[in-house]
N, C-alpha and C positions, 0 to 999 in steps of 0.2 A: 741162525743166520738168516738175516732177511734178501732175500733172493731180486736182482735188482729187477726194477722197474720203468715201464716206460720213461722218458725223459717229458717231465712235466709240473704244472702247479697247483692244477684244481683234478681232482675227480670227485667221479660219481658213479655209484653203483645201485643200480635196480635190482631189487628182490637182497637186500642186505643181510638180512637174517636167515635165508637157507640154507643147507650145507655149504656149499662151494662160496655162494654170496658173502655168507660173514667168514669166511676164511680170505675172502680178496680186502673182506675190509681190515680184516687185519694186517693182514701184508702191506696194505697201502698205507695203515696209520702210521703202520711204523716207519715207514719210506722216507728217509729225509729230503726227498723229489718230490714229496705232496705236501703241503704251506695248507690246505683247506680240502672236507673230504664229506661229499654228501651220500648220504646213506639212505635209502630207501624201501620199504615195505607198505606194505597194507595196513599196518601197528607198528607206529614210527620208531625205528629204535633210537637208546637212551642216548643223548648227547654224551663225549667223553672228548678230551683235549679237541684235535684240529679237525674231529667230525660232527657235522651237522644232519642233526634227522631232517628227514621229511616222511610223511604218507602219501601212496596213491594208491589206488585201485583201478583192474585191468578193464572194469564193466563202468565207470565212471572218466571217460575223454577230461570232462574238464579238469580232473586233480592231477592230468600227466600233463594238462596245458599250464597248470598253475604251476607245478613244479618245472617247467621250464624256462617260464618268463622268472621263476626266481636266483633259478642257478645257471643261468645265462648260456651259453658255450663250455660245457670244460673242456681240458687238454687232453682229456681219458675219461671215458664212458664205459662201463661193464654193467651190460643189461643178465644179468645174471638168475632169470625168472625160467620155471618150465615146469609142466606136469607130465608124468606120465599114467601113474593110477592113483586112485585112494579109495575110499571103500564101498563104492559104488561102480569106479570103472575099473579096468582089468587088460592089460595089451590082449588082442586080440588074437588069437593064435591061428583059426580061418578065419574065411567068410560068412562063417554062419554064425560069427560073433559080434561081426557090425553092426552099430547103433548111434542112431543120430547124436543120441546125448553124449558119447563120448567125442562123436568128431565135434557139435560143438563145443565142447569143456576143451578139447586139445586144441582146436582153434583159436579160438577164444585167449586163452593164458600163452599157447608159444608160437602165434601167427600174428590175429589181432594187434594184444596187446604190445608189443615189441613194433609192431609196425603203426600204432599208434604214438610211442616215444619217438619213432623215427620221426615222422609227422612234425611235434612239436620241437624236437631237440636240434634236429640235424640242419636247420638253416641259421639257428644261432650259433652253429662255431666260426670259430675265428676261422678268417679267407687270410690274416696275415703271417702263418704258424703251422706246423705241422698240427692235427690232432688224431685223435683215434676213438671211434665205437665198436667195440667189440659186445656182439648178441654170441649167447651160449646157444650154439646147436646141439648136431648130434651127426656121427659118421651114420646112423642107419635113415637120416636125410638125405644121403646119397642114392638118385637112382640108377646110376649106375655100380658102384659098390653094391646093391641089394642084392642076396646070393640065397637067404632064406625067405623070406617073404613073412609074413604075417605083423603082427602090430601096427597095422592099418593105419588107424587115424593117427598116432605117434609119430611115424615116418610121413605121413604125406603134411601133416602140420610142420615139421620142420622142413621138408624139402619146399615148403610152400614159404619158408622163413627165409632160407637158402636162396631160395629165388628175389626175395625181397632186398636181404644184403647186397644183392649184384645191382637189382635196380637202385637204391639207395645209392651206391659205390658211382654208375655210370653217371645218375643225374648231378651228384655232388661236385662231379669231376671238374664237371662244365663252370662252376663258380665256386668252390673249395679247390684247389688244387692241390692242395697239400692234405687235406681231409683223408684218412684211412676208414674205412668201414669192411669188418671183414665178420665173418661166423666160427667160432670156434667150437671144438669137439674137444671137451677134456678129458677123455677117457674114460674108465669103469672108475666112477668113484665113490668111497667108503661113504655113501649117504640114504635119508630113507626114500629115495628113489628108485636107488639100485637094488637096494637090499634084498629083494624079493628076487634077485636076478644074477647074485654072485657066483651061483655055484657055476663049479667049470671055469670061473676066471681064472689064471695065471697069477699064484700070489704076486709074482712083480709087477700085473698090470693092472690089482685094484688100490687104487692112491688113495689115502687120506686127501680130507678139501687141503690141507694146507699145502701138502704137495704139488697137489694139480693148481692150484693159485698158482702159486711160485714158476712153475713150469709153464704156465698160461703166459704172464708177465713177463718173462725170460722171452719166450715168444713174441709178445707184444713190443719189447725193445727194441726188435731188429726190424721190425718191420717200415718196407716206405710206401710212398703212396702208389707203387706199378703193384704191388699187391693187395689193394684194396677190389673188395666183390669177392673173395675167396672164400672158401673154407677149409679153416688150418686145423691141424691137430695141436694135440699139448707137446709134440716134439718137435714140433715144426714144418710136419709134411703138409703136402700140399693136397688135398681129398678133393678127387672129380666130383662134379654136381650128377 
C-alpha cells in the first residue's frame, strides 16, 4: 500500500539513491499525486516511467545551479543527502577524537551542501501554491535534546542544518507565503548509516527506508505553512532546536 502523499505534481529528491532517498523515490513514483519526478545523485540514476535523473555533486555549486534552473520550482523537495562515517571517519565518542577532516566532510555533505540547494532551489518555487522542502536531519541536531554528548562534528553539522531550515523558513515567508521549509528526523533507520549503530535500538524503532518514507510523507501531508522552520519527526512530533 502506497502511504499517501503530500498533495502535488512535480517532485524532487536529492541523494536518490541512498537508503531512505530511493525509498521516497519509490513511494513517490508510485503516487498518483506526482505527474513528473526528478531524482538525483552524484551518478544519475536510470530513467524509469514519470522519473527524470539528474547528477550533482555537493563540492561543485554549479551542477546544483544547473539542476535548478532545470527543474524549476517543484511542489515537493526531499533533500534526502547525509554522512555520518565511512572508512576514514568515525562519530566521535570524546574530545580527543576531534579532527578537522571529519568536521569538514560532515560539513561539507549535511550543512554546505543542502544549504547550497537552498540557495539555488528555494526562490524558484511557486509564490502562487502551497509547496514544500523537506532536508533529512537528525533529533541528535537538537541542542537542547543533547543528553549524551559525543559525535561532535555529526551533531553540530546538523544542528548548523537546523538553523539553516529556520533561516530559509523566515526569509521565504516574506515572498512565499505559502512555501513550507521544515528538517526532518526519520528515525533509526535500517540503512548503512546506522548500521554500525543498531544495537540497543528497540526492534519497533528500527524502520526499513520504505517505512520511514511512508511515515515521512504521511507527515509531510498534514503539514501548512505556520510550521515551516521546524524540525519534525517521522511521527509528527514537534523536536526543540
Amino acid at each position: 500500500m502506497v502511504a499517501s502523499s503530500p498533495p502535488a505534481t512535480t517532485a524532487c529528491v536529492f541523494g536518490a539513491t541512498g537508503g531512505i532517498g530511493s525509498a521516497f523515490v519509490e513511494r513517490l513514483a508510485a503516487s498518483p499525486d506526482i505527474t513528473t519526478l526528478y531524482a538525483g545523485a552524484r551518478k544519475a540514476p536510470p530513467a524509469a516511467g514519470k522519473i527524470t535523473p539528474f547528477a550533482f555533486d555537493f563540492s561543485d555549486e554549479a551542477s546544483i545551479a544547473a539542476t535548478a534552473q532545470t527543474i524549476g520550482g517543484p511542489d515537493l523537495t526531499i533533500v534526502a543527502t547525509g554522512m555520518l562515517h565511512n572508512d576514514q571517519i568515525q562519530p566521535e565518542k570524546s574530545l580527543r577524537a576531534l579532527s578537522a577532516d571529519a568536521f569538514e566532510r560532515a560539513f561539507a555533505i549535511n550543512t554546505i551542501g543542502p544549504a547550497l540547494i537552498g540557495k539555488h532551489l528555494l526562490p524558484r518555487l511557486p509564490k502562487d501554491r502551497r509547496s514544500i522542502v523537506a532536508f533529512l536531519s537528525a533529533r541528535v541536531g537538537s541542542i537542547s535534546d543533547n543528553r549524551l554528548g559525543g559525535w561532535h562534528a555529526y551533531r553540530a553539522s546538523k544542528a548548523a542544518l537546523n538553523m539553516l531550515v529556520r533561516n530559509f523558513a523566515i526569509e521565504m515567508a516574506r515572498t512565499h507565503p505559502q512555501a513550507i521549509i521544515v528538517a526532518l528526523h526519520p528515525g533509526t533507520v535500517d540503512t548503512a548509516l546506522s548500521q554500525p549503530f543498531q544495537r540497543g535500538v528497540a526492534e519497533n524503532k528500527l524502520f526499513t527506508p520504505d517505512h520511514a518514507a511512508g511515515q515521512m510523507l504521511d507527515v509531510l501531508a498534514e503539514l501548512t505553512p505556520e510550521d515551516s522552520g521546524q524540525l519534525i519527526a517521522w511521527d509528527g512530533e514537534r523536536i526543540s532546536f
